[in-house]
C-alpha positions in Angstrom: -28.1 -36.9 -4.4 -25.6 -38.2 -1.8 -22.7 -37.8 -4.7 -24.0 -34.2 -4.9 -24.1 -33.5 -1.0 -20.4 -34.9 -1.4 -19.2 -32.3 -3.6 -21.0 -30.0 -2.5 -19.6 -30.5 0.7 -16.0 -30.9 -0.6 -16.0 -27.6 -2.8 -17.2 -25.8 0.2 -13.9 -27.7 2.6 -12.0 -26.3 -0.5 -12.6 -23.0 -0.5 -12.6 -22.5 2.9 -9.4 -23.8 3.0 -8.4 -21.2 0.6 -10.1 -17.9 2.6 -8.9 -18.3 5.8 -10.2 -21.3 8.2 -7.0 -23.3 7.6 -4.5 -20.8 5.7 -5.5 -17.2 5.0 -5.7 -15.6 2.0 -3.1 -13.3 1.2 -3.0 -10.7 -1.6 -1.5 -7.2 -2.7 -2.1 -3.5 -2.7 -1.6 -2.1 -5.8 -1.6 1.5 -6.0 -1.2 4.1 -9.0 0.7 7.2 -7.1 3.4 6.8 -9.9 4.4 9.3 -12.9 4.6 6.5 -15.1 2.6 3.6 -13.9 3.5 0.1 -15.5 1.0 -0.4 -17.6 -2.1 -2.4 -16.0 -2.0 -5.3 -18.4 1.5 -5.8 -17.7 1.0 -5.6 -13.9 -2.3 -8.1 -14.1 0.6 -10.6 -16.0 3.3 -10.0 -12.8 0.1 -10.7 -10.3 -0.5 -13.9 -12.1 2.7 -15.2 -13.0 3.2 -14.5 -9.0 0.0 -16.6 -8.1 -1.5 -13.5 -6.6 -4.8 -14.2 -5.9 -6.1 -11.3 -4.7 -5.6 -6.8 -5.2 -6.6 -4.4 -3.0 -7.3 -1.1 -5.2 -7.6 2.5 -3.9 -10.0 3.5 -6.9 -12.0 2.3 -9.8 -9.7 3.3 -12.8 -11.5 1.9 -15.8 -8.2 0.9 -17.5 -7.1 -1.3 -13.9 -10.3 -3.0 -13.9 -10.5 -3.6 -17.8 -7.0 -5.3 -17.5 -8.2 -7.3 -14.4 -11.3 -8.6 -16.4 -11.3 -12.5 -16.7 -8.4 -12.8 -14.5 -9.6 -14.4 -12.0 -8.3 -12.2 -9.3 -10.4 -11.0 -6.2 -10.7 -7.5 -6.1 -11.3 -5.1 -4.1 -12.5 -1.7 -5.6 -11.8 2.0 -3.5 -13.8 5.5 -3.1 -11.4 7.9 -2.6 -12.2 10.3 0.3 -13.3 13.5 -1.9 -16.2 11.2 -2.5 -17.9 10.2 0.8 -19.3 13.4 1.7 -21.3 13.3 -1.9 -22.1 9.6 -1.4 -23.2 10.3 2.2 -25.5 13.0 0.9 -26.8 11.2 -1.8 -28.5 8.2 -2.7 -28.2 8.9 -6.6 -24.7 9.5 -6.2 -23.8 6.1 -5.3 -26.5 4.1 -7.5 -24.3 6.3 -10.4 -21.0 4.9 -8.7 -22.1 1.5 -8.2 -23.3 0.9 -12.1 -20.0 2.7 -13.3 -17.9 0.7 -11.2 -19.3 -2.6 -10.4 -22.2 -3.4 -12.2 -20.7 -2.8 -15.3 -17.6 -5.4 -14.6 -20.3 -8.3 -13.6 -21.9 -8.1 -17.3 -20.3 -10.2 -20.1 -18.0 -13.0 -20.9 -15.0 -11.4 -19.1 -16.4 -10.6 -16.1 -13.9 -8.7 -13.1 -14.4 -10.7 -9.8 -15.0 -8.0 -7.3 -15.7 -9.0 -3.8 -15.3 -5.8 -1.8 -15.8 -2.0 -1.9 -13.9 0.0 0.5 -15.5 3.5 1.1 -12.7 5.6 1.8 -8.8 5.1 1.8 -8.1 5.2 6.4 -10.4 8.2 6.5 -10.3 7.7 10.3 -6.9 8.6 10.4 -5.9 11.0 13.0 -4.5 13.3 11.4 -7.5 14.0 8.8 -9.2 15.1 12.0 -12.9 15.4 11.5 -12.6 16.0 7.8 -14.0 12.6 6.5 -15.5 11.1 9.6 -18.7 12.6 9.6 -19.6 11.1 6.0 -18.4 7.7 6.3 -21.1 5.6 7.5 -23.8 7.1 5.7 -21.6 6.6 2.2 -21.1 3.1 3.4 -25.3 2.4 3.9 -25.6 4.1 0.2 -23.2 2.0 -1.5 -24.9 -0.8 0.0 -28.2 0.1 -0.6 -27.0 0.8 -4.3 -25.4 -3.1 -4.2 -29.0 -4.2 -2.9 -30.6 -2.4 -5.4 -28.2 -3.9 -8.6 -28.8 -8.0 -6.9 -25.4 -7.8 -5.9 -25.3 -7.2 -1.9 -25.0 -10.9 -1.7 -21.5 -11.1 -3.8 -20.0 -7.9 -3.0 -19.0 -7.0 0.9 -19.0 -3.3 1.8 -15.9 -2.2 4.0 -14.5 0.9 5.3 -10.2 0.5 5.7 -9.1 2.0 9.1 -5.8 3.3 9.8 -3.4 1.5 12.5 -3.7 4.7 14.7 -7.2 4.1 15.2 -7.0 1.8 18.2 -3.8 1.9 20.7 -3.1 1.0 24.2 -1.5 3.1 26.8 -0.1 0.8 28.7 1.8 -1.5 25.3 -0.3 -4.6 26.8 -2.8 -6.2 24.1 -5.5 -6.5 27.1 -6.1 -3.2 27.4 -6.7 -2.0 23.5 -9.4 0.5 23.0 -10.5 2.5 19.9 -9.4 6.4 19.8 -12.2 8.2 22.4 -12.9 10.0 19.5 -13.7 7.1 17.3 -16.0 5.2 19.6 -19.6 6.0 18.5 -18.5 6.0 15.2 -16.8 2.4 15.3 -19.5 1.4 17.3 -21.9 2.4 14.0 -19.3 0.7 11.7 -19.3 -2.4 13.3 -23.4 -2.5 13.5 -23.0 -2.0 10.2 -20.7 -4.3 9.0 -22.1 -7.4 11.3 -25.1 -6.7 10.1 -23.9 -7.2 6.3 -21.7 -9.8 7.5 -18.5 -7.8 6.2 -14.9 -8.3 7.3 -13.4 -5.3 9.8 -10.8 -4.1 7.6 -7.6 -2.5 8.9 -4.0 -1.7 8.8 -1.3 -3.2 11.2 2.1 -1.9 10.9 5.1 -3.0 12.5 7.0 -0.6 10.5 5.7 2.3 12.0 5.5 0.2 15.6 9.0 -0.1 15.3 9.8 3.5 14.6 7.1 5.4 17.1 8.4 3.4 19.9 11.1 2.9 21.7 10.4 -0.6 23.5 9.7 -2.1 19.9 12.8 -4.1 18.7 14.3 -4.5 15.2 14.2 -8.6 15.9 10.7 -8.5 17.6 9.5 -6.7 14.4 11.2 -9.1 11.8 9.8 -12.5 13.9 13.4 -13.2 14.9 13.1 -16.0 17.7 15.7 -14.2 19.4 13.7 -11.5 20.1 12.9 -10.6 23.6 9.4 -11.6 24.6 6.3 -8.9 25.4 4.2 -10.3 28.5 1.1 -9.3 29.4 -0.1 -11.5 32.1 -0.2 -15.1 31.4 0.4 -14.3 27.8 3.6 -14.1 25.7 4.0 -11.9 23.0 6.9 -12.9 20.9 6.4 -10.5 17.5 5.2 -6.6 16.9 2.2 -8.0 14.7 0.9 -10.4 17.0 1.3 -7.5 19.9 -0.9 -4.9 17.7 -3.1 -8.0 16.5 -4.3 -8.8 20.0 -4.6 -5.0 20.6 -6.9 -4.6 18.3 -8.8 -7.7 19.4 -9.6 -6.1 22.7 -10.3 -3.2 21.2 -13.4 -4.6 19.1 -13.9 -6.9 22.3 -14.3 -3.8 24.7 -17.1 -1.9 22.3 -18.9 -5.5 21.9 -17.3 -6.9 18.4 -15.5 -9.6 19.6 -16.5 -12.4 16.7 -16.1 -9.5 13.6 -13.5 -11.3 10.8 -10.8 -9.1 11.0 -9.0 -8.2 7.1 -5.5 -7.1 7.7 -6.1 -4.2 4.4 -2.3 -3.3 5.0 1.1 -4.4 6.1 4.4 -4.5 4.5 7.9 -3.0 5.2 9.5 -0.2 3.0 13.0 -0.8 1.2 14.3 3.1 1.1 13.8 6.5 2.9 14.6 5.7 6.3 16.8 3.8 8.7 16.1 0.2 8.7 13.8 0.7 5.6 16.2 -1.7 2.7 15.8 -4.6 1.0 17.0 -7.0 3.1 15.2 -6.3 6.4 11.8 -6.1 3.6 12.7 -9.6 2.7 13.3 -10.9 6.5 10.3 -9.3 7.5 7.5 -10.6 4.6 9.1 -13.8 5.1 8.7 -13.8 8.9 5.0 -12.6 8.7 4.1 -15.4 5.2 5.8 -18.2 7.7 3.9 -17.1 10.4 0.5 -17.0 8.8 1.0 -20.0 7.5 1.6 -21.7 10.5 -0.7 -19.7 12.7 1.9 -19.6 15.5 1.6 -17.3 18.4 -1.2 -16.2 20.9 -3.6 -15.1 18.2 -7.0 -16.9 19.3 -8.1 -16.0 15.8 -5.6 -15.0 12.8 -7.1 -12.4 9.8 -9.2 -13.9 7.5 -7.3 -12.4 4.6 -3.8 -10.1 4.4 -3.0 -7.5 1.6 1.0 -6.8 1.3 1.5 -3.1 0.9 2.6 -3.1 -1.6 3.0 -4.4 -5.1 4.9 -1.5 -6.8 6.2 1.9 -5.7 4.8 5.1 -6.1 6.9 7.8 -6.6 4.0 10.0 -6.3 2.7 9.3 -2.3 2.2 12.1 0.1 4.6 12.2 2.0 3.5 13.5 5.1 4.2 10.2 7.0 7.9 10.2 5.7 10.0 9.5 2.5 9.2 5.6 3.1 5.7 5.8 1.8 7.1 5.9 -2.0 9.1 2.6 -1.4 6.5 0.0 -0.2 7.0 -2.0 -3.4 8.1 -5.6 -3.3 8.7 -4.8 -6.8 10.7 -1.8 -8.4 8.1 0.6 -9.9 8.8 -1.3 -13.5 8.1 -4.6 -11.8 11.4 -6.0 -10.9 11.8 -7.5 -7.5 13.5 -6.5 -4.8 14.4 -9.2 -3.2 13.3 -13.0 -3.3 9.7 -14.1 -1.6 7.2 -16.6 -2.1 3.2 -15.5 -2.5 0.7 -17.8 -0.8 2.4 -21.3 -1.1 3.7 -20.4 -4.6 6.6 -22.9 -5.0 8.1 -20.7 -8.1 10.8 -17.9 -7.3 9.3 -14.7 -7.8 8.9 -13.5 -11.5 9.3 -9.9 -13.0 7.5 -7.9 -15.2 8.5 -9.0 -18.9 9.0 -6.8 -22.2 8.5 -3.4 -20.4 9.6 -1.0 -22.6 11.7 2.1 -21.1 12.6 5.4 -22.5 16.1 5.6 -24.5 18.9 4.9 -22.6 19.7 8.8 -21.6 20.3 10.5 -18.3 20.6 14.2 -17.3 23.8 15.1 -15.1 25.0 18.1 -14.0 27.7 19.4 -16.0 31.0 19.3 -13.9 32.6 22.1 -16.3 30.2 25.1 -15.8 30.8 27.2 -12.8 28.2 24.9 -10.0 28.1 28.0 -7.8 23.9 27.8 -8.0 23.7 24.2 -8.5 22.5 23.3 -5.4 19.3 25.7 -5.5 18.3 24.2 -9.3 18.8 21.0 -7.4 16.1 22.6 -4.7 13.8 23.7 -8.1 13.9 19.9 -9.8 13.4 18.0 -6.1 10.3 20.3 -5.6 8.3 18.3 -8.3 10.4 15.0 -8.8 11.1 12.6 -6.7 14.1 13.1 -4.8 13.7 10.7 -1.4 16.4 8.2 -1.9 19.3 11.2 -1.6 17.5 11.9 1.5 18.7 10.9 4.9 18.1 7.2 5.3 17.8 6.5 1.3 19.7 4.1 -0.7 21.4 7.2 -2.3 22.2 9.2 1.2 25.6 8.4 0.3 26.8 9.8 -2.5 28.6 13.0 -2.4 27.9 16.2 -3.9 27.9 17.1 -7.0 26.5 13.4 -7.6 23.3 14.2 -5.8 22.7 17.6 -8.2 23.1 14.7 -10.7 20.5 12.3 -8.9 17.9 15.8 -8.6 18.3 16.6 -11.8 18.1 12.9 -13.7 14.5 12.6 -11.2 12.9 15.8 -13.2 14.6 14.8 -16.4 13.1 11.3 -16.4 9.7 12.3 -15.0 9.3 14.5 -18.0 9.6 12.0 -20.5 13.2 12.9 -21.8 12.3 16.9 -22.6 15.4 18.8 -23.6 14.1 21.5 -21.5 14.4 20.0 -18.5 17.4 19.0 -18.3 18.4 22.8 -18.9 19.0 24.2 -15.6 20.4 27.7 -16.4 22.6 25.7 -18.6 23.9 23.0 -15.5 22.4 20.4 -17.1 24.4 18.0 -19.5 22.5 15.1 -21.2 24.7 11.5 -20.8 24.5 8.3 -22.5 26.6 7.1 -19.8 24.9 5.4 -16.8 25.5 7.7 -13.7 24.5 5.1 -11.0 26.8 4.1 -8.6 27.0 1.3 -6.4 23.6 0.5 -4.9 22.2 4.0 -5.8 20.1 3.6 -9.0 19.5 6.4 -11.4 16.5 5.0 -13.0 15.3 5.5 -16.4 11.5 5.9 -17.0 8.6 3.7 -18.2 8.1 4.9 -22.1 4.0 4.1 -21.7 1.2 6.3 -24.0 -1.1 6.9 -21.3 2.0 8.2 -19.2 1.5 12.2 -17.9 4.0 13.8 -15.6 1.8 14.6 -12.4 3.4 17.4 -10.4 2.5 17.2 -7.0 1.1 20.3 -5.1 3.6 22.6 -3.5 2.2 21.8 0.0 3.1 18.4 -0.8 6.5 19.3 -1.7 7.8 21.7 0.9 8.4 19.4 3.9 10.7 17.9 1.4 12.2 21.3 0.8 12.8 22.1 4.1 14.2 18.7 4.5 17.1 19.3 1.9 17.7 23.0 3.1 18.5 21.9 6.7 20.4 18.5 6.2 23.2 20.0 4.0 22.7 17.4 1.1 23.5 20.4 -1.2 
């Protein structure tokens, strides 16, 4: 009996060592935005050749969590936002969900080991206005009930991700951190919910965007550099951006009565193209500054998160882009799963790995063809950036640099690539020249596509693409 108690005791000192009482777990987002996604079970090999532990998904594709079964991993499954208003309205809706997307993965051998369910993807984000609000706590109490009612409320947390906008502070001191006015009764309802479940507060904290909405957020106080000049706010010191918008949020749950909730940090990371500051190297010094400082729990955080997901695993060239060109370029890996710069997950002593045997289309790239008259090149550049992806020649990308008619060539590979090689589209009213010959110069990569069956070129909507046209029409890229 006493050997039992010891064990017992000792597995317990174990795994709370590993989930966040003496270092916090830290894991990945891995999103599927992308025209030609990596196939899962190549991207379930990169997590665990990395020592990722844990994936923060923003749905419940059947072929993600099939490649994820008897890995091991931690997951946590989404709901997209088009669903909460029918899971609000409808018990049946979410029993349906729950047995299609977790129930299902608990039966059998090779079992997925889901731990949480986030209902929405930051549907409190301000500029969704009242659109999802209305529907989220009432989704989150079906999905739970729908957990209860498949014996599985005790093993899988309901959560609900909110957005770094959704608490602030006037004044840039932590103390005074409040949720949104308009986001009061309903946090207060979230956070009834969620202590009464016992579920973690999960939310985004971004230095990233810190740095670039404000004007008295350094580059060095962002990226942990000791050099940094300090933030006071009374008798504390602030000496990093995340430990500033940590503590914020602290008060914030403090001032509506939360202030024990176990906070999950659902989102943070640094982007390596479409904007200033947004490269490889300041990505590197900055998830190396935050890993270190997890780790070693420095700074005025009375109590650090619990668990941390790295935005993100891969990028997306697919993302809205409504918050800026950055949002396709979270990756710490290329999207074929090649990393961008060198970093260490959670303790792992290894150098990080890439993606093996990932099979690409042919060698081919489209150009435009310098010996045809290139008097209306610029507008079929307009017609191929309006559905491919097009952000690095954009003001702040890793392409900005290169002259015309190279970034025709750069607009016109994007299309060509995204639709799988197709004669057709490298046309453009006869501009277009197909090239065995590598176009890519310097540190300006003209990528050849993922060759993958289930691949489908996804054209984004035209809403989605205008702001980018309107971008290209008034810089005078073309």
């Amino acid at each position: 009996m006493a050997r039992r108690l010891f064990l017992l005791l000792l597995a317990v000192t174990v795994e709370l060592s590993l989930t966040g009482t003496t270092v916090e777990a830290v894991g990945m987002n891995w999103g599927t935005e992308a025209s030609h996604p990596l196939p899962p079970s190549k991207v379930v090999e990169l997590l665990k050749s990395n020592g990722i532990a844990k994936v923060k998904l923003f749905d419940a594709d059947p072929k993600v969590l099939r490649a994820l079964s008897g890995s091991n991993i931690g997951v946590t499954v989404g709901i997209q936002n088009s669903m909460l208003k029918s899971l609000n309205a409808s018990v049946k809706v979410a029993e349906s969900w729950v047995h299609d997307n977790v129930t299902r993965y608990f039966n059998g051998g090779n079992r997925v080991r889901i731990e949480y369910v986030a209902v929405g993807d930051e549907p409190f984000l301000q500029s969704y206005g009242n659109q999802y609000r209305p529907f989220v706590i009432g989704a989150a109490m079906n999905i739970q009930n729908a957990l209860a009612k498949a014996s599985l409320a005790n093993v899988v947390k309901v959560v609900v991700p909110s957005s770094s906008d959704s608490f602030l502070s006037e004044s840039g001191r932590p103390s005074s951190g409040h949720f949104r006015a308009d986001l009061n009764k309903t946090m207060i309802e979230l956070l009834s919910f969620l202590t009464k479940h016992h579920s973690p507060f999960f939310v985004t904290i971004s230095p990233f965007l810190s740095f670039h909405q404000n004007k008295n957020i350094s580059l060095d106080f962002s990226l942990f550099k000791q050099t940094a000049q300090a933030h006071k706010d009374g008798r504390k010191t602030y000496r990093n951006s995340f430990d500033l918008s940590y503590d914020t949020l602290v008060s914030a749950l403090s001032t509506i009565g939360f202030p024990e909730v176990d906070i999950v940090v659902s989102k943070i990371g640094w982007p390596t193209d479409g904007a200033a500051n947004a490269t490889s190297s300041t990505a590197e010094a900055f998830s190396k500054g935050l890993m270190g400082h997890l780790e070693k729990k420095t700074g005025s955080l009375p109590r650090p998160p619990v668990e941390t997901y790295i935005e993100s695993l891969l990028d997306e060239d697919q993302r809205n882009l409504s918050s800026g060109n950055f949002e396709r370029h979270w990756g710490v890996f290329t999207f074929d799963g090649q990393a961008k710069y060198s970093f260490n997950f959670s303790h792992n002593p290894k150098k990080v790995g890439n993606a093996q045997n990932v099979q690409y289309l042919p060698p081919k790239w489209c150009v435009v063809n310098n010996n045809k008259d290139l008097s209306n090149a610029s507008a079929r550049a307009l017609e191929a950036c309006a559905v491919a992806d097009c952000t690095s020649i954009l003001p702040g990308g890793s392409c900005s640099g290169i002259r015309w008619p190279g970034n025709v060539s750069y607009a016109f590979n994007s299309l060509y690539q995204q639709n799988d090689h197709s004669a057709e589209s490298c046309n453009f009213g006869g501009l277009g020249l197909i090239t065995t010959v590598d176009p890519s110069q310097d540190n300006c990569r003209f990528s050849i596509q993922l060759d993958t069956s289930h691949s489908a070129s996804q054209i984004p909507s035209f809403c989605q693409s205008w702001p980018l046209l309107l971008v290209f029409f008034f810089s005078g890229l073309f």
